[in-house]
N, C-alpha and C positions, 0 to 999 in steps of 0.2 A: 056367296055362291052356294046354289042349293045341287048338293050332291044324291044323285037320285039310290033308292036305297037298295042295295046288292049288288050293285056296280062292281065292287070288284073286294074279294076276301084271300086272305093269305093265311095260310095255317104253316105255322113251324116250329118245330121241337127243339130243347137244348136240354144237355145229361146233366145230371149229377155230378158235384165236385166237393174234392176230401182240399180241406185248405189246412195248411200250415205244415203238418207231416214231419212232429217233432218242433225243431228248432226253429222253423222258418216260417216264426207268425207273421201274419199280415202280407207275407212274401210269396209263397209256395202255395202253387194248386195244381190239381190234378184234375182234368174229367175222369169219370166213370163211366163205363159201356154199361152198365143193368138198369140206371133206373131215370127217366126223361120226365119230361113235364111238355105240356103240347099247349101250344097258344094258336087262337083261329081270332083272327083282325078281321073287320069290316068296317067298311065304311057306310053309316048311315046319315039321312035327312037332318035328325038334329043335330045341331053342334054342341056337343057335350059327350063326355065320358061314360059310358056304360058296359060295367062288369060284372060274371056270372064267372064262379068261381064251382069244380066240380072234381070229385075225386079225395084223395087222400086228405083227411084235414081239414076240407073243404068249409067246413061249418066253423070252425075258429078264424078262417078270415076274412078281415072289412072290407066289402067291395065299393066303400066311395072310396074314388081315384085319388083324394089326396092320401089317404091312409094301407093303399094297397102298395107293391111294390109295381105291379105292372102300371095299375094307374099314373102314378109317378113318372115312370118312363115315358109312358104316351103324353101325359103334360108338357113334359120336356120337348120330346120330339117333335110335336105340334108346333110349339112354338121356332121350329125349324121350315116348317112347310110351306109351300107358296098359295099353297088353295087351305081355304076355311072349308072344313067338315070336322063331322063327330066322329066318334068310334065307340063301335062293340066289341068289346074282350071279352072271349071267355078263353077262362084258363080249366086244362085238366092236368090237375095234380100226380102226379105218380110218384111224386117223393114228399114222405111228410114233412111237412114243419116243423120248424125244431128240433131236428135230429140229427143237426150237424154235416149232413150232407147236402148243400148249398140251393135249398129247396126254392128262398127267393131268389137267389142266383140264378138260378133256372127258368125261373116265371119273366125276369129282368130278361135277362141275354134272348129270350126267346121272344117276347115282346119287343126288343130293341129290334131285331132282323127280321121280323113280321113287319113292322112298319116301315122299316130302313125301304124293303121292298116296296111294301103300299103306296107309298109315298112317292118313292124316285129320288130321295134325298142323296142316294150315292154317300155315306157316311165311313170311313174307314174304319181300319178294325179298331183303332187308339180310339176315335170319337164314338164307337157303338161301346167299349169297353167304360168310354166316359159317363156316359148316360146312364148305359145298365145301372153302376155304382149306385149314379142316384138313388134307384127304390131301393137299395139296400138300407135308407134311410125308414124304411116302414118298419123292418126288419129288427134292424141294430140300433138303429138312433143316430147311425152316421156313415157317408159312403163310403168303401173300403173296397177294393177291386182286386182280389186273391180270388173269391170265386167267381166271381163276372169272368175274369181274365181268361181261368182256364174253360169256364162254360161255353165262351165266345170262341177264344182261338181252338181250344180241343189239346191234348194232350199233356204237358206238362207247363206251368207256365212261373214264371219269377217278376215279381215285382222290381226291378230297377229304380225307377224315381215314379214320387207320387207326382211333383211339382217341376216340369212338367211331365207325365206319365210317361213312362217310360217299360216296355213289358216287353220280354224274351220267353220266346215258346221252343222247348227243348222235347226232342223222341227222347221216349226212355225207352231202354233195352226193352227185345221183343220177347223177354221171358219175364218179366215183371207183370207179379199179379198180385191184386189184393182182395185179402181175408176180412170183411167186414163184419160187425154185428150191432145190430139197431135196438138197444133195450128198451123195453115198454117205460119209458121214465122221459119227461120232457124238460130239455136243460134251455131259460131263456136267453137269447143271444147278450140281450141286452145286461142279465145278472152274471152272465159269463165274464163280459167284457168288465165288469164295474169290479169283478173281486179281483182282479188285477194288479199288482202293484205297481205304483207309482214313481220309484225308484228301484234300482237293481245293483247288485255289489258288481264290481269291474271281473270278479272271479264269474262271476256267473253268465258275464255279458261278451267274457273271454272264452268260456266252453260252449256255450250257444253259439257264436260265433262257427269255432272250430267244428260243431256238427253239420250246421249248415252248410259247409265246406264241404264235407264230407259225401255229404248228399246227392250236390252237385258232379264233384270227383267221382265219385261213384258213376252216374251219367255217364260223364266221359270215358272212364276206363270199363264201362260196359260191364261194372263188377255192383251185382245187387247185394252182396256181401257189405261192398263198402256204403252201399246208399242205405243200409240198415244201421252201420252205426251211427250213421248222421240221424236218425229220426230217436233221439235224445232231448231231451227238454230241462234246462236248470229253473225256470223261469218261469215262463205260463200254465204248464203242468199241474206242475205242483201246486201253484195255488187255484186250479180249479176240479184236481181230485177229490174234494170231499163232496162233491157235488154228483157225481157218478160211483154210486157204491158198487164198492168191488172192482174197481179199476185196478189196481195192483197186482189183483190173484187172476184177472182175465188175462192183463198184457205177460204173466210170470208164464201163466198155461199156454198162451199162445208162441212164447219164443220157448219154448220145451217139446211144441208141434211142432217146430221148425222154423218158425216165420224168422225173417232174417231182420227187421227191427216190427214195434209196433208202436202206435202213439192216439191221443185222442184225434177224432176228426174234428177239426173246423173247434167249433165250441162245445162241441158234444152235444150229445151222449152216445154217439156212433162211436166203437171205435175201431181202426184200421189198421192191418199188419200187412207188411211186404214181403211175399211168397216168390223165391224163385220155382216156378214154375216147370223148372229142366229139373228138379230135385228136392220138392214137395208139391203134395197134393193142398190147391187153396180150399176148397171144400173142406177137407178134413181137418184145416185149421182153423174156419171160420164155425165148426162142431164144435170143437174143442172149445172158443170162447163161448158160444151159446151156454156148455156146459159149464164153464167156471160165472158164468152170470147167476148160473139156476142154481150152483151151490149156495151165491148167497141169497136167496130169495126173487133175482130178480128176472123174469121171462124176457128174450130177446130172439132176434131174426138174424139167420145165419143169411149173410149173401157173397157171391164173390162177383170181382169185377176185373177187366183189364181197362187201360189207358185208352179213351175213347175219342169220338168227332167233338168239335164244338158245335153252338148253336144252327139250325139249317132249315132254309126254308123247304118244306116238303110236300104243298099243295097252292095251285093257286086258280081262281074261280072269276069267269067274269060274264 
């Protein structure tokens, strides 16, 4: 079937997401309201994959489709469809790469409902959350669905079961806000995930536990007090501190600003504190880390954000 070319293009954005938030690796994410990434689909003549990449970053990534995160998804998704055509991606960047706020996440989930649309596949949120994963394989080296999750649904989201996926999207209180800072230093997902260790003592796998819990509890008793002590980390933290200098004297400065816990984003090098918002200023705590970065040599971007939408189509052309 030859699909005549500009027949019809969908454009739609998905935010930014902080994953793990302490104890809850691979588990917990979060969208962010400040920073999107904007995906516009077409459908053209050829049947083949074609992607132009623009914006933040832009030039560190590979736009053949097997090596992209969006390409990836549109392969997948394709192979969903009833009609044979090609597509044009471009993606615009508005969150770097590698910076631990869930950049291919974002290119993913917004690619996934750009086409979901296109297409007419009708795909739920479980199978748009399925796919996204995939490009995370461009990314990471393997698909993991903490940031898809919350990029897609929006707000808060927990991994339940990988096999079969299983994901619950929880509000968090309407005073919760976060204190970000993005240090000019690029952590790769891929050496993030490899310093890892491989086994864990039962103590550490028992207070991990218990913060995660906490996190949670916190949610429900509507207390950002208690969802700070949950963002604790015995385990993946700590073994990927040396990689982000100055991590210690940022999160020590930022919980002396107020912040009611703080922890690395995703795999870093963001990293992100929880502001009650009824009784500190996020601005003035996302200062404060910028300054404890610049004591030790390192420059970074203050930003703050609240709990945001998931992925959304926002334009459509025919």
């Amino acid at each position: 079937m030859v699909v005549p070319l500009g027949l019809t293009l969908i454009e739609a954005v998905a935010p930014a997401t902080s994953a793990n938030l302490g104890a809850g690796f691979d588990v917990f994410g979060v969208a962010l309201n400040a920073l999107f990434d904007k995906v516009t689909v077409e459908k053209i003549n050829d049947e083949a994959i074609k992607i132009e990449v623009y914006g933040e970053g832009s030039r560190e990534i590979p736009v053949e489709p097997e090596k992209n995160t969006a390409g990836i998804v549109a392969m997948e998704m394709l192979k969903r469809a009833r009609e044979r055509c090609g597509l044009m991606i471009r993606v615009y960047k508005g969150i770097r790469p590698g910076s631990g706020l869930g950049s291919s996440a974002a290119s993913a989930a917004a690619t996934a409902v750009a086409i979901n649309d296109l297409l007419g596949l009708n795909l739920t949120p479980i199978q748009l959350i399925e796919t996204a994963a995939m490009g995370e394989v461009a990314s990471a080296g393997s698909p993991h669905a903490d940031n898809v999750s919350a990029a897609i649904l929006g707000d808060f989201t927990l991994i339940v079961s990988r096999e079969p996926l299983e994901v619950l999207k929880l509000k968090l209180p309407p005073n919760a806000e976060f204190a970000i800072v993005i240090p000019e230093i690029k952590v790769d997902t891929r050496l993030a995930r490899s310093v890892l260790p491989k086994q864990v003592s039962l103590s550490s796998m028992v207070y991990n536990i218990g913060r995660a819990a906490a996190f949670i509890a916190g949610i429900a008793l509507n207390s950002i007090e208690v969802m700070g002590k949950g963002m604790m980390d015995a385990i993946i933290e700590p073994a990927r501190a040396h990689l982000i200098p100055g991590l210690s004297h940022v999160k020590e400065a930022a919980l002396k600003a107020g912040a009611a816990g703080v922890a690395i984003s995703g795999a870093g090098p963001s990293v992100i504190a929880l502001v009650d918002s009824e009784k500190v200023n996020a601005n003035e705590v996302a200062l404060v880390m910028r300054d404890a970065f610049k004591e030790v040599g390192v420059k970074s971007k203050p930003l703050c954000a609240k709990p945001g939408c998931g992925a959304q189509v926002i334009g459509r052309e025919r």
